[in-house]
LUMKOLKOL-537060 format. One record per atom (N, C-alpha, C): residue in one letter; y, z, x. Coordinates in steps of 0.001 Angstrom, whole numbers, padded with zeros to 6 digits, always signed. Layout:
// residues N
AYZX/...
//
This chain:
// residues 273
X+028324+175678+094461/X+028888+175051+095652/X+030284+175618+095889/X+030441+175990+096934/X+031586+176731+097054/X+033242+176078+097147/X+033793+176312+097019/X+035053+175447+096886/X+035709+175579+098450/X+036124+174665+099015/X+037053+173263+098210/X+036053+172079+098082/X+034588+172023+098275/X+034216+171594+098719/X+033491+171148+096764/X+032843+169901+096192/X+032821+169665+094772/X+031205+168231+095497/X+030473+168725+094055/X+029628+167130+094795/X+030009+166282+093979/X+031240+165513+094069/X+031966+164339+093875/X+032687+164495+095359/X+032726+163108+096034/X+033374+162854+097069/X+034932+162669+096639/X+035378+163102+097682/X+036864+163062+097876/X+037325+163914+096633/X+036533+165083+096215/X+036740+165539+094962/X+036953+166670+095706/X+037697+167932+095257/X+037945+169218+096203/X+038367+170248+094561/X+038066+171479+094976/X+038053+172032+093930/X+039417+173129+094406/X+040031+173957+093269/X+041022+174811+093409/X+040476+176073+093706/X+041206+176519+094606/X+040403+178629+094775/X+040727+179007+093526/X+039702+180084+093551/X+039814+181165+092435/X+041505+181751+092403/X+042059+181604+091307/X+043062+181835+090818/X+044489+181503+091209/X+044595+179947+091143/X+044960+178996+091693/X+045304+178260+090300/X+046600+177484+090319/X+046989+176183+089599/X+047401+175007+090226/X+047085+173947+089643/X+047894+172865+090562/X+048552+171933+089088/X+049834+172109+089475/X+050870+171324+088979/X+051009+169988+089589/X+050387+168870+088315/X+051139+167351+088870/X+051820+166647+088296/X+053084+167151+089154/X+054723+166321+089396/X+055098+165586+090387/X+055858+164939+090805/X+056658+164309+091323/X+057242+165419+092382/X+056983+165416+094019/X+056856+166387+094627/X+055982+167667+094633/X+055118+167747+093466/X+054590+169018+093813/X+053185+169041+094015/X+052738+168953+095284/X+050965+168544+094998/X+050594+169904+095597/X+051093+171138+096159/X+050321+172411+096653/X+049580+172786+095427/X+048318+174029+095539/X+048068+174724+094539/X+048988+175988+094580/X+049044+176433+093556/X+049732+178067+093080/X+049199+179164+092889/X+049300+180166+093239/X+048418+181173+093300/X+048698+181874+091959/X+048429+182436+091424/X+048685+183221+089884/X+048017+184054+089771/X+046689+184314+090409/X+045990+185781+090442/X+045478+186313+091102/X+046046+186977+092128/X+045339+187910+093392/X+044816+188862+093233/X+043070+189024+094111/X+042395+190038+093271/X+043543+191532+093763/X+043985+191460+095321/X+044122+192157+096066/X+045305+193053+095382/X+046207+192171+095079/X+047306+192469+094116/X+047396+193498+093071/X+046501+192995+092092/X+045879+193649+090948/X+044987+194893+090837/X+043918+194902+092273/X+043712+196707+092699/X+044518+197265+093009/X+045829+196411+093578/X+046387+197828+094397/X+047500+198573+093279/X+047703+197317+092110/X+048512+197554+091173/X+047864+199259+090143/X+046536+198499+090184/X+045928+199481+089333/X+045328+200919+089877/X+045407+200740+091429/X+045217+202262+092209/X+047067+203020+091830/X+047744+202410+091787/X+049058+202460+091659/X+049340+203373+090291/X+048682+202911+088997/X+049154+203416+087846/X+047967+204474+087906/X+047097+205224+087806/X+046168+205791+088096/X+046386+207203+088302/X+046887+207938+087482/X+046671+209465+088393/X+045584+210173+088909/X+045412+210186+089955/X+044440+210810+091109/X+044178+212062+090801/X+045236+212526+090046/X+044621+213901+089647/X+044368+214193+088280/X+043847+213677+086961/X+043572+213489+085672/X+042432+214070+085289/X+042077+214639+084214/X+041073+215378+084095/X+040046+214432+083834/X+038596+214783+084258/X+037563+213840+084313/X+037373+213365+082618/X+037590+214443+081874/X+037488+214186+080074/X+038341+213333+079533/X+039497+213767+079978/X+040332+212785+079363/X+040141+211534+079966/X+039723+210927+081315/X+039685+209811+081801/X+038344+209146+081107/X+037294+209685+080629/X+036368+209523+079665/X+037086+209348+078520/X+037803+209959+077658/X+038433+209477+076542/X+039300+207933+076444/X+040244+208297+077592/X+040512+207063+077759/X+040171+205663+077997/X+038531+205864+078759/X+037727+204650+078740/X+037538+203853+077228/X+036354+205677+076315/X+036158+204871+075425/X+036942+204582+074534/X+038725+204386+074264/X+039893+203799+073572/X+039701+203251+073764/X+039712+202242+075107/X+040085+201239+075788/X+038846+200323+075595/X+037652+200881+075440/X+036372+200121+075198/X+036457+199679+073789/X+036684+200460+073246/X+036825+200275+071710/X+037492+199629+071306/X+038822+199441+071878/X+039905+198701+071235/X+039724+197121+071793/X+038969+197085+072770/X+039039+195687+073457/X+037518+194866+072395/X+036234+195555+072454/X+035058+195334+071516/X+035856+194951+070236/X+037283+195780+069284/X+037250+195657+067945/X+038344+194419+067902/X+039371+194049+069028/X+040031+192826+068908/X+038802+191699+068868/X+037968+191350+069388/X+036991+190310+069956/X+035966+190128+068527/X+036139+191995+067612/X+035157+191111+066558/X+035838+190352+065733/X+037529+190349+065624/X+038340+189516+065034/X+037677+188111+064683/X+037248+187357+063799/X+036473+186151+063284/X+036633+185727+062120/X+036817+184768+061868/X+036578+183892+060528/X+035418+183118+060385/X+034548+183600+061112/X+033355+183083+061033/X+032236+183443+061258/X+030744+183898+060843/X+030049+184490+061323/X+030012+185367+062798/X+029547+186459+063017/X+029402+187319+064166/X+028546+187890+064545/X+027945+188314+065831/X+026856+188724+066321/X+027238+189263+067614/X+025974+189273+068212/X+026125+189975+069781/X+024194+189496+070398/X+024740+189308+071809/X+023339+189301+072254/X+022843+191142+072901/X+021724+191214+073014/X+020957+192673+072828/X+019862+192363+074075/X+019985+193018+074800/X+019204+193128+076376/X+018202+194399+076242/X+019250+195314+075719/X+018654+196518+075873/X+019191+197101+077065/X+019713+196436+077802/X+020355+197676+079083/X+021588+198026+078561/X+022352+199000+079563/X+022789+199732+079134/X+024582+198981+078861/X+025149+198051+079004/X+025808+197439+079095/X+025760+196971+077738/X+025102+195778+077474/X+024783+195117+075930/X+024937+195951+075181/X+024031+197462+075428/X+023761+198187+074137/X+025325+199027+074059/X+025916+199560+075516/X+026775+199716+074919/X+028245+198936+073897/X+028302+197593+074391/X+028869+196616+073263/X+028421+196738+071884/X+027297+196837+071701/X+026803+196369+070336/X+026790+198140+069548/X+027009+199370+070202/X+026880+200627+069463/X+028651+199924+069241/X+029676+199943+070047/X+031106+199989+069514/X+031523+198850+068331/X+030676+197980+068965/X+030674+196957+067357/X+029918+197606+066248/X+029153+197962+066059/X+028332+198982+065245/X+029031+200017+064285/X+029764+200675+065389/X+030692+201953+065214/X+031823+201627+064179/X+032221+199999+064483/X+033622+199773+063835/X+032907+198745+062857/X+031875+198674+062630/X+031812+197505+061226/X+030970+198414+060017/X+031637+197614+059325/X+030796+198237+057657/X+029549+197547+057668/X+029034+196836+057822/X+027500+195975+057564/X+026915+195975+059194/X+025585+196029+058977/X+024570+195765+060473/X+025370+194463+061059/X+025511+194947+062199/X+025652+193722+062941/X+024179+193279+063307/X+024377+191553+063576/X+023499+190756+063884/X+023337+190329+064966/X+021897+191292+065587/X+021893+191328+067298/X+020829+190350+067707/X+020892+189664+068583/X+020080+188404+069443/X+019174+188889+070692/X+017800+188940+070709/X+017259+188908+072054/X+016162+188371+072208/X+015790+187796+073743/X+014587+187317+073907/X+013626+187726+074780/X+012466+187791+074522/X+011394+188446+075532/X+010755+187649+076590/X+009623+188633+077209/X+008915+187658+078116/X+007441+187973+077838/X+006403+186956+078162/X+004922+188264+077798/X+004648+188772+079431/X+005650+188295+080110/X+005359+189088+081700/X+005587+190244+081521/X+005444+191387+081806/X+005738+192699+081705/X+007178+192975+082240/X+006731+192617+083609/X+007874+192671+084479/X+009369+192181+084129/X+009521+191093+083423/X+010490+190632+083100/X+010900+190779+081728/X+009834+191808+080877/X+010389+191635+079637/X+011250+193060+079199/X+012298+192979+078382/X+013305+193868+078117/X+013393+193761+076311/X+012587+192578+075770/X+012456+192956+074745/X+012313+194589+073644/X+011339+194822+074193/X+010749+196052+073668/X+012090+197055+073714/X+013200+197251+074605/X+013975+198376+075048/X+014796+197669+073937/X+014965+196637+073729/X+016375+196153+073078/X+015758+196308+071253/X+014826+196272+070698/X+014699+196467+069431/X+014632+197842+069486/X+014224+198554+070676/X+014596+200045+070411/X+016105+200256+069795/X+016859+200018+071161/X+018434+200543+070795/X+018684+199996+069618/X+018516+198454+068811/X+018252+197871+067568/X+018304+198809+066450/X+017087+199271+066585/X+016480+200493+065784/X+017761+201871+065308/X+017433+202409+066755/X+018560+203333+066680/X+020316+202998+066106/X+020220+201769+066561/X+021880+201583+066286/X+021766+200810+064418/X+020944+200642+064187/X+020542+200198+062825/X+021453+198665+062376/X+021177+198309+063540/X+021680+196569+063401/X+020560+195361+063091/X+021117+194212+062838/X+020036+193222+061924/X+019496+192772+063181/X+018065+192825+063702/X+017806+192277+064776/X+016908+191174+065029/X+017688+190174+065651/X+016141+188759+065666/X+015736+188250+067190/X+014646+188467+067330/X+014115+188514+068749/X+012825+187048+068946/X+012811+186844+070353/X+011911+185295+070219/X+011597+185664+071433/X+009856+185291+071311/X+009508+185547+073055/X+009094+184098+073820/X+010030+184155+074674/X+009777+182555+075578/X+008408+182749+076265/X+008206+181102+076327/X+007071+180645+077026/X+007283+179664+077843/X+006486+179461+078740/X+006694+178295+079845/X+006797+177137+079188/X+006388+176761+077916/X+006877+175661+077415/X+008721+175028+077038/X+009269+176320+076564/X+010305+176991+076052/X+011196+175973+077286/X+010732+176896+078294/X+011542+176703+079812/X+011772+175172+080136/X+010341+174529+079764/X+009881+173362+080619/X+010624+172082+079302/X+011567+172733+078456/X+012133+171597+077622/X+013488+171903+078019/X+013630+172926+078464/X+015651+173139+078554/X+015918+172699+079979/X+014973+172624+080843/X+015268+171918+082005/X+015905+170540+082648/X+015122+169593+082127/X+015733+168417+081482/X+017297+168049+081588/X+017490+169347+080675/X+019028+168967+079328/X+019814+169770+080478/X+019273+170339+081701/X+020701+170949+082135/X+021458+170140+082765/X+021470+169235+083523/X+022686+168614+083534/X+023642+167877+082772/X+022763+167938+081866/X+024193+167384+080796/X+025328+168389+080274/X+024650+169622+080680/X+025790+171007+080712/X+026423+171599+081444/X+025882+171148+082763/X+026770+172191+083640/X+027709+170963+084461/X+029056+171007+085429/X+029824+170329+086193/X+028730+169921+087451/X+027741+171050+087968/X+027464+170738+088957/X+026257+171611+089375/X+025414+171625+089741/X+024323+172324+089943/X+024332+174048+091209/X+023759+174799+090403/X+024411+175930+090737/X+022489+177074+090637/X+022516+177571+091746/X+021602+178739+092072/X+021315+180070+091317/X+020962+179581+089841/X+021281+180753+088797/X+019959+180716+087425/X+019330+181331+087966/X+018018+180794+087188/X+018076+181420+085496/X+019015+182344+085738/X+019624+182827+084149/X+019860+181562+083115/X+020451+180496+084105/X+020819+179407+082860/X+019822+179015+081825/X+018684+179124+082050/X+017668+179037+081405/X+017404+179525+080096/X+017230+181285+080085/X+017020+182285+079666/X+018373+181904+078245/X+019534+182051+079556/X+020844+181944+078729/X+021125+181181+077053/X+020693+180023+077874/X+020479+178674+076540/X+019252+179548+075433/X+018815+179610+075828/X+017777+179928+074744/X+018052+181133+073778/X+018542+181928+074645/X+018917+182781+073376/X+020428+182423+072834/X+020745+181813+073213/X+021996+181531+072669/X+021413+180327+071566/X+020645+179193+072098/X+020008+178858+070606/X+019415+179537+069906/X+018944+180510+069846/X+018672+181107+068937/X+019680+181566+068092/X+020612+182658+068648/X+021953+183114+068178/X+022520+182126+067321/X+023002+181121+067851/X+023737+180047+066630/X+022997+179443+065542/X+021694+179485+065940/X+021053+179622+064236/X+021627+180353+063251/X+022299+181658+063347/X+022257+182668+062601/X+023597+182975+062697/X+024747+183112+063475/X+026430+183360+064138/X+026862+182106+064529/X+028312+182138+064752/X+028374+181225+065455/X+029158+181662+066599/X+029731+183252+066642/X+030214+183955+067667/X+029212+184856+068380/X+029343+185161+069067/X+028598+186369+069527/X+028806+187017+071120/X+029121+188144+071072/X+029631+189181+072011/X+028430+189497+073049/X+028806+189682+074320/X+028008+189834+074977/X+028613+190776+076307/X+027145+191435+077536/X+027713+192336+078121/X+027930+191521+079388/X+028438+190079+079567/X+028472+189863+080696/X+029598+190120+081655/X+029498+190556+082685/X+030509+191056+083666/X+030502+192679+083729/X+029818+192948+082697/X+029814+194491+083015/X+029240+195398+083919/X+028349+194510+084142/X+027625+195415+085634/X+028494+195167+086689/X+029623+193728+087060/X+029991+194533+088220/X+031489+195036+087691/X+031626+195410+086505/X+032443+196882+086556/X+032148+197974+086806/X+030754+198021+086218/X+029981+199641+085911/X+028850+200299+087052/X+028766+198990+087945/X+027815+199124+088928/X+026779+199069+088313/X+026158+198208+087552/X+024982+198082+086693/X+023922+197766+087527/X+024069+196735+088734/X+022908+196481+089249/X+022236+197501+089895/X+021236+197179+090291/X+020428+198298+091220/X+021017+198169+092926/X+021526+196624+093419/X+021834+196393+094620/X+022998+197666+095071/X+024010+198450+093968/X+024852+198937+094377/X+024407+200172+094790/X+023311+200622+094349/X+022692+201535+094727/X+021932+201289+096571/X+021435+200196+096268/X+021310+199855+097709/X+022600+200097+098991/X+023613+199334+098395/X+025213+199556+099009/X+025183+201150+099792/X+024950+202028+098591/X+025115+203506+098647/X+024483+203983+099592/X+023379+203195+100206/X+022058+203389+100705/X+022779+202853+102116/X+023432+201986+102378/X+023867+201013+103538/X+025197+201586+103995/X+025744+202047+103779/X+027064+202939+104060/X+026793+203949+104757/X+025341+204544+104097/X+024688+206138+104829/X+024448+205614+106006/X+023770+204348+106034/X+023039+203891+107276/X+023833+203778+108601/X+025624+202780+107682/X+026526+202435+108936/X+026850+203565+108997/X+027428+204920+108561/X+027988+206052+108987/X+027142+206346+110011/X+025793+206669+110058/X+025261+207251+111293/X+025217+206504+112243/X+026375+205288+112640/X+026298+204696+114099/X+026849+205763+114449/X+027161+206006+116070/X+027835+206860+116838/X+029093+205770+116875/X+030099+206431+117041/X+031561+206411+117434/X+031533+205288+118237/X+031072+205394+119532/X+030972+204460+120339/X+030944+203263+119735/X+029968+203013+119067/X+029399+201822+118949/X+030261+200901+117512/X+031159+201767+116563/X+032025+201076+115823/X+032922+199929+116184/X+033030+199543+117390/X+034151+198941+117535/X+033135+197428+117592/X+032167+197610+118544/X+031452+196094+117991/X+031358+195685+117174/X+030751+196904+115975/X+030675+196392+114522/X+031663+195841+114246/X+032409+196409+114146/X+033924+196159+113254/X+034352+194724+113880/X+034491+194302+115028/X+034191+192606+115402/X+033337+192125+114836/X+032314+192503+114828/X+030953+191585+114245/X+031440+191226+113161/X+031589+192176+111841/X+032321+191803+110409/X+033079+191120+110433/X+034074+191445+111414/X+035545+190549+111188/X+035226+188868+111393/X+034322+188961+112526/X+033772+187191+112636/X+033126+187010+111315/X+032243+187684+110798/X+032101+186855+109540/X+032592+187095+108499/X+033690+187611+108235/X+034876+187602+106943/X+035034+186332+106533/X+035577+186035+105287/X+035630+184637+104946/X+036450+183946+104993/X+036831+182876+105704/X+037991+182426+106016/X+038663+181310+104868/X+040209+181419+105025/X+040947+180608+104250/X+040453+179044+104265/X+040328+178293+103589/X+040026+176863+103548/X+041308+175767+103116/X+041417+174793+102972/X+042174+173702+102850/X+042756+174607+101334/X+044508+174420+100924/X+045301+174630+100225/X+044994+176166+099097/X+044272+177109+100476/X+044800+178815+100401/X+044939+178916+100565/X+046168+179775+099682/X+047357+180670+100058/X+047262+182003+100869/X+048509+182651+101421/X+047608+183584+102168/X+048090+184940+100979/X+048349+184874+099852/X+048130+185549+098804/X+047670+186140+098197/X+046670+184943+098716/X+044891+185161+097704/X+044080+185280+098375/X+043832+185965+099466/X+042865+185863+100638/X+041716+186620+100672/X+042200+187437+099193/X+041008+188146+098817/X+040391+187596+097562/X+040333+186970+097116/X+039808+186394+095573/X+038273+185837+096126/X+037799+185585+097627/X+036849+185087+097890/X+036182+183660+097328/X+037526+182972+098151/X+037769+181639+097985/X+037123+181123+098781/X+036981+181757+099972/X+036661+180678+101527/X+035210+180465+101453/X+034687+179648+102107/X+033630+180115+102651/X+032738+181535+103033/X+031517+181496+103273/X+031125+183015+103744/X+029704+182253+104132/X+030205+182362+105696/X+028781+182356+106821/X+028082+183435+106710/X+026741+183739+105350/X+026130+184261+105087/X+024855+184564+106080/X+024244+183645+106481/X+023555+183552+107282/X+023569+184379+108959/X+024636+183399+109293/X+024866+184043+110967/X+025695+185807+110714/X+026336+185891+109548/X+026398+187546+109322/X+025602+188225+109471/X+024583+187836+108476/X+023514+188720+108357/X+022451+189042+109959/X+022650+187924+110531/X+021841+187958+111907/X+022447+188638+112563/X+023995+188652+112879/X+024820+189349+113399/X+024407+191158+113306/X+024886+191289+111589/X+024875+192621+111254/X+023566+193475+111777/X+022274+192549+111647/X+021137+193333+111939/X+020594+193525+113132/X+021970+193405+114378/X+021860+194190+115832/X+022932+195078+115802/X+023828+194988+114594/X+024769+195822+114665/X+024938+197181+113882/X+024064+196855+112745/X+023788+198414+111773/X+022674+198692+112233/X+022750+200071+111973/X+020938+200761+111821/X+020725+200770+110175/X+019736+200146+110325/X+018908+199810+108711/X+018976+201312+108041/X+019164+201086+106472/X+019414+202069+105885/X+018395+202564+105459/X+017517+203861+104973/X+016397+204045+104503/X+015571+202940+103296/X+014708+202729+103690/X+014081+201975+102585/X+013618+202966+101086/X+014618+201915+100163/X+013908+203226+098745/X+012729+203097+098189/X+012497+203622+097463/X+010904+204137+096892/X+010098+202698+096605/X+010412+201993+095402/X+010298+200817+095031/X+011133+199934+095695/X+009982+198707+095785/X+011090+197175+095914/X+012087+196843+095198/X+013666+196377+095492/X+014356+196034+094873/X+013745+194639+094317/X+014051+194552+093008/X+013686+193165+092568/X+014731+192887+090926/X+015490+192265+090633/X+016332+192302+089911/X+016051+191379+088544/X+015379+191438+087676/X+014751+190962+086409/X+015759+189473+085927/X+015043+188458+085798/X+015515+187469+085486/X+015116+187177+084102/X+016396+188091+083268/X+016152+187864+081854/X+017537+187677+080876/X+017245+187902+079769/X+018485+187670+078314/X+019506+188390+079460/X+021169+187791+079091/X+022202+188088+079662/X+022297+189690+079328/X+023206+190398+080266/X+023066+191302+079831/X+024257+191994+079237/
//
């Protein structure tokens, strides 16, 4: 549910990267982290002209050193194991920097389609880590359902939560930490949709000239607008609202559709990745 908006009445939630201090005079929220800020900071330090190797070297420092603070623990450790390319790369740099197999977590499906099992005891294999794998069943599903609201604030469009719990019970059988690749696809462009993107850019480039300037209204009406106590700071953190709907109706008199690719996009609803 998107903020400010909370399902508790008279309840309103803070934008993304936002504080609210309560004192005596001070009831605004505070802004503290602008996404907009922080790209332009980091296009800023960036040399544009760096050799492609060394900017590869420098990743994997930076990968490495961030994976080997996080295995820091006083207490059992692990990682969950997808098998894509994200997870596996977490679990080779944990790998890389520990003396004993690490202890990797994954769960299957007997759908074909959805199962990633099989890829993840591969990389397992290869990376020569302790691996424990469990294949869900509709039963599996039809008991964690139940119990989700006693976990989450508020009910949310994410059918992962499912999947999630489960291998994570599994995992704490055995760890009681465990590393995972989430957020890495939208660093790395992991999904397949961005490839679509790539696909939709070709499409808007071939409007004619002429016809940009509608577009470029069309978008601007459905940009997302500021809501009750955002700053105009943060106007990019994608706080507001987003009239998803009437965009999309909009956009599709205003782009020419981009080639359709080979296969259906369809995005696997499985172990985190």
């Amino acid at each position: 549910m998107q903020q400010p908006r909370s399902i508790y009445r008279e309840a309103a939630k803070l934008p993304p990267g936002h504080i609210l201090t309560c004192a005596p005079g001070i009831g605004a929220p505070k802004c503290f982290w602008d996404l907009r800020g922080i790209a332009a900071a980091g296009v800023r330090g960036n040399d544009p002209t760096a050799d492609p190797n060394e900017a590869v070297e420098h990743l994997d420092k930076l990968l490495r050193d961030s994976v080997r603070l996080r295995m820091i623990a006083d207490v059992p450790l692990g990682a969950f194991l997808s098998g894509a390319s994200i997870s596996s790369t977490v679990v080779a740099l944990m790998q890389a920097q520990s003396t004993r197999p690490v202890k990797t977590f994954s769960i299957g499906f007997h759908e074909a389609g959805f199962d990633e099992a099989r890829t993840a005891k591969a990389v397992a294999a290869h990376l020569g880590t302790e691996h424990t794998e469990f294949y869900v069943e509709a039963k599996h599903a039809l008991d964690v359902i139940p119990r989700l609201p006693e976990w989450f604030d508020e009910p949310f469009a994410d059918p992962s939560e499912i999947p999630t719990y489960i291998v994570s019970e599994l995992t704490r059988n055995h760890v009681t930490v465990a590393l995972s690749g989430d957020g890495g696809d939208e660093l790395f462009a992991g999904y397949e949709r961005y490839g679509w993107a790539e696909r939709l850019v070709g499409g808007v480039n071939a409007i004619p000239r002429m016809l940009h300037g509608p577009r470029r209204r069309h978008c601007e009406r459905c940009r997302p607008r500021p809501g009750p106590g955002f700053s105009a700071g943060c106007r990019n953190n994608g706080a507001a609202s987003f009239r998803a709907t009437s965009c999309t109706r909009r956009l599709r008199y205003s782009m020419i559709r981009a080639p359709a690719p080979s296969t259906p996009y369809r995005e696997p609803v499985g172990a985190p990745r």
